[in-house]
C-alpha positions in Angstrom: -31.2 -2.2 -12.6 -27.4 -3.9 -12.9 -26.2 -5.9 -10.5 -22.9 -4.4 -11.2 -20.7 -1.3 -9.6 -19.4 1.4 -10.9 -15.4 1.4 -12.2 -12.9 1.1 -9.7 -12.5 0.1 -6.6 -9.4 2.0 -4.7 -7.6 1.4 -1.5 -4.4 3.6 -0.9 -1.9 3.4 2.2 1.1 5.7 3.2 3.7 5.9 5.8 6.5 8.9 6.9 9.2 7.2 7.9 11.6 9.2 10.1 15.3 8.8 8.4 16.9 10.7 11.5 18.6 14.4 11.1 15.7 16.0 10.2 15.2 13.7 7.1 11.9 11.7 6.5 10.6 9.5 3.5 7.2 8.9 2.6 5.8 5.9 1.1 2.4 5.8 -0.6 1.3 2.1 -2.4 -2.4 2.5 -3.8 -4.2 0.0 -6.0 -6.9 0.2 -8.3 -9.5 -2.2 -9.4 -12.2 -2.5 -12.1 -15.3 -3.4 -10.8 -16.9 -3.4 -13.9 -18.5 -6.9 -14.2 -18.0 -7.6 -10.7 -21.2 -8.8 -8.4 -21.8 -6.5 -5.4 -21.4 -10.0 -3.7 -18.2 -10.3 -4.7 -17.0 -6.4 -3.6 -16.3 -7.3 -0.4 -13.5 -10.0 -1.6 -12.1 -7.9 -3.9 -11.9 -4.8 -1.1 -10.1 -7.1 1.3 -8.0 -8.7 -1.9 -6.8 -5.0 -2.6 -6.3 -3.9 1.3 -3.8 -7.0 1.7 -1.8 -5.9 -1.6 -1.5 -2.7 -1.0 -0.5 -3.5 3.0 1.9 -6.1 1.4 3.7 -3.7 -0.4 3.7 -1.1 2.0 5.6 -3.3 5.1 8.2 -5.0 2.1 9.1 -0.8 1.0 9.4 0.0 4.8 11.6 -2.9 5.5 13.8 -2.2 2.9 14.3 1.3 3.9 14.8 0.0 7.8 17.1 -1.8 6.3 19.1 0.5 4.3 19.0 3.1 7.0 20.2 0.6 9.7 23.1 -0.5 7.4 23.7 3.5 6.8 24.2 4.0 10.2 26.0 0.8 11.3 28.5 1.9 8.2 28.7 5.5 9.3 29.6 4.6 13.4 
């Protein structure tokens, strides 16, 4: 038996954001990762690994769509 996993390991987040009059955005950030060659040992490291990347990216594309939204808004009062 092989002490390795099958392909890919996958983690995928998403969030609506509420844009105001009836308008939303969705974000969804997913990563992918080969686990061909990796040790069931190490899946655990790589899980977490992908978990913070993807969470990463997730909060940076929320922020900047707070941000664009808040600068809408301040332009628009």
């Amino acid at each position: 038996m092989s002490d390795t996993l099958p392909p890919i390991i996958k983690v995928s987040r998403g969030r609506t954001i509420n844009l105001g009059n009836y308008e939303s955005e969705r974000i969804d950030i997913s990563v992918e990762i080969p686990s061909k060659g990796i040790l069931h040992s190490e899946v655990e490291t790589a899980y977490e690994k992908a978990i913070d990347w993807v969470e990463g990216h997730l909060e940076t594309q929320i922020s900047i769509i707070e941000k664009k939204r808040l600068a809408e808004t301040t332009y628009n009062d």
